[in-house]
C-alpha positions as CSV (number, residue, x, y, z in Angstrom):
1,X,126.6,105.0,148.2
2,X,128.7,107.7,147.4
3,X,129.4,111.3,149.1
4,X,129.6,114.4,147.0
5,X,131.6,116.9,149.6
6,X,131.0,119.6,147.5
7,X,127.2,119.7,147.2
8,X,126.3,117.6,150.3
9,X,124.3,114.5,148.3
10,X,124.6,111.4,148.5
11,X,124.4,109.6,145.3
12,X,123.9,105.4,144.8
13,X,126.1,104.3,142.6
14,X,122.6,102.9,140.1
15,X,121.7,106.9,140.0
16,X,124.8,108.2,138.9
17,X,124.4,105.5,136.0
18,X,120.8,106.9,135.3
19,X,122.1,110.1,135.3
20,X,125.0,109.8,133.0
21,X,122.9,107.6,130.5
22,X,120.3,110.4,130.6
23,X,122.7,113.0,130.0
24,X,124.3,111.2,127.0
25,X,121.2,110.5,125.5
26,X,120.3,114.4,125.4
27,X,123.8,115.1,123.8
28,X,122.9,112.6,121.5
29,X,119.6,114.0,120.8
30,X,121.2,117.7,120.5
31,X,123.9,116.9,118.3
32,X,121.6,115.0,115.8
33,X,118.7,117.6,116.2
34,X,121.7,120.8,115.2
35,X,123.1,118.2,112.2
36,X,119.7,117.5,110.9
37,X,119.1,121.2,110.7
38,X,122.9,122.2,109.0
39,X,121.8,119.1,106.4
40,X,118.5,121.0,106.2
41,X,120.1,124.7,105.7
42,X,122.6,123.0,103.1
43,X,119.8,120.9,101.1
44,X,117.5,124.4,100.8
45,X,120.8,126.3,100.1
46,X,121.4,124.0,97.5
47,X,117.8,123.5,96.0
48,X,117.8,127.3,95.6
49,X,120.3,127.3,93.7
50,X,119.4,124.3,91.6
51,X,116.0,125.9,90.7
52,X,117.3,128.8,90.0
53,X,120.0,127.6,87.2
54,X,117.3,125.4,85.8
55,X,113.8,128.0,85.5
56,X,114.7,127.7,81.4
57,X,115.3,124.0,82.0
58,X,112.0,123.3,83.5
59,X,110.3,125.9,80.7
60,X,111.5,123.7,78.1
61,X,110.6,120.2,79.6
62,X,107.4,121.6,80.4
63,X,106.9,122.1,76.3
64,X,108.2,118.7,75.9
65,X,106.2,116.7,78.9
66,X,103.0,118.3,76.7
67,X,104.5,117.1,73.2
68,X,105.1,113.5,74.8
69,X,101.9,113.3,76.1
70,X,100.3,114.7,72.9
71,X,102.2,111.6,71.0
72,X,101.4,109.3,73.6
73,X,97.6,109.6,72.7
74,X,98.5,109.7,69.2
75,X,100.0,106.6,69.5
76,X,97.4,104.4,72.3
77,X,94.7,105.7,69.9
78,X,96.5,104.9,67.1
79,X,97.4,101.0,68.4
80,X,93.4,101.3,69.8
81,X,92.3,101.5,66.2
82,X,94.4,98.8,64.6
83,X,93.5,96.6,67.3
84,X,89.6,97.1,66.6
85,X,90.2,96.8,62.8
86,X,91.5,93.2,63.5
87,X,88.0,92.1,65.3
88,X,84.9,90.6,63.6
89,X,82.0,92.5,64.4
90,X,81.3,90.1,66.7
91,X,84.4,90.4,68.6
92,X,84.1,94.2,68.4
93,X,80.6,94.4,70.2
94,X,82.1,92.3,73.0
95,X,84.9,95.4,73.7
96,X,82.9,98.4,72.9
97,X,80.3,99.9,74.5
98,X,79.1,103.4,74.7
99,X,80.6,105.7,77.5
100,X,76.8,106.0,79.7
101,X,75.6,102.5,79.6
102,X,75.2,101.3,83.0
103,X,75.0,97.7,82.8
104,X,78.3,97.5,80.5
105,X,80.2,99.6,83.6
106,X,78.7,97.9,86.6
107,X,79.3,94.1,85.7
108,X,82.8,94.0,86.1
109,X,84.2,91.8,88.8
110,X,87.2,90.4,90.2
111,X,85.5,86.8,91.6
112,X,87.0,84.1,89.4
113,X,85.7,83.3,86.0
114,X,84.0,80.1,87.4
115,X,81.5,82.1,89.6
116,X,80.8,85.6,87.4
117,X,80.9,85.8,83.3
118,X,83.7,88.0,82.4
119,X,82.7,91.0,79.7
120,X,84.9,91.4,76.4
121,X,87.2,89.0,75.0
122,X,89.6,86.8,76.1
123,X,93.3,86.4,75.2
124,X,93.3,83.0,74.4
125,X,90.3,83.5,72.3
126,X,92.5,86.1,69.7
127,X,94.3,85.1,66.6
128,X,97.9,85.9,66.8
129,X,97.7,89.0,65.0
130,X,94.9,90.3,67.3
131,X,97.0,89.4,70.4
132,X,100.1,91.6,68.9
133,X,97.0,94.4,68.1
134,X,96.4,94.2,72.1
135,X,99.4,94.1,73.8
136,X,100.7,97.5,70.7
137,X,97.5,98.8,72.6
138,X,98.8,98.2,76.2
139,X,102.8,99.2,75.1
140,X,101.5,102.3,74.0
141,X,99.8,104.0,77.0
């Protein structure tokens, strides 16, 4: 034990550890809570000024964003078409169906192939040519 003359207490030596951990930790906490909020100032300073400079930036890849995605279609549908025109009619029937037909959406599974039929066509079943056809159609979306 320990006298403080000035105050009058008595402090155990395991208290004034406790004490002076606890106070550490709280200029610990301080310090990181008044940094965090300088880095937060300086990051919104500098976004600000960021979006500011860029407004006929963003205009402009705004136009191109919509002409990218506009080719992007082009190009799936495109790929989409070749592959079709490299199926028998057979093999065609297996991959299309039309958009509201309920058994056609609802039988598809993940359960392996040995328990539940898979719909469409599969990949080892394809010529070479209609394999490329597939994976254009895949590369271009």
């Amino acid at each position: 034990m320990t006298d403080d003359t000035a105050t009058g207490h008595t402090h155990s030596p395991r208290r004034r550890t406790r004490t002076t951990v606890t106070f550490g930790a709280a200029l610990l906490l301080s310090a990181g809570l008044t940094l965090a909020g300088c880095a937060s100032t300086s990051a919104s300073v500098s976004t600000a000024a960021a979006t500011t400079d860029s407004t006929a930036t963003t205009t402009a890849n705004a136009a191109a964003t919509t002409d990218s995605t506009a080719g992007t279609i082009a190009d799936t549908t495109a790929a989409a078409d070749a592959f079709l025109a490299t199926l028998t009619d057979e093999q065609r029937d297996a991959v299309l169906y039309a958009y509201d037909d309920a058994t056609k959406t609802t039988s598809w599974s993940n359960f392996p192939v040995t328990f539940v039929q898979r719909a469409g066509l599969n990949r080892a079943d394809l010529t070479e040519e209609q394999q490329t056809a597939a994976l254009a159609v895949l590369h271009g979306a």
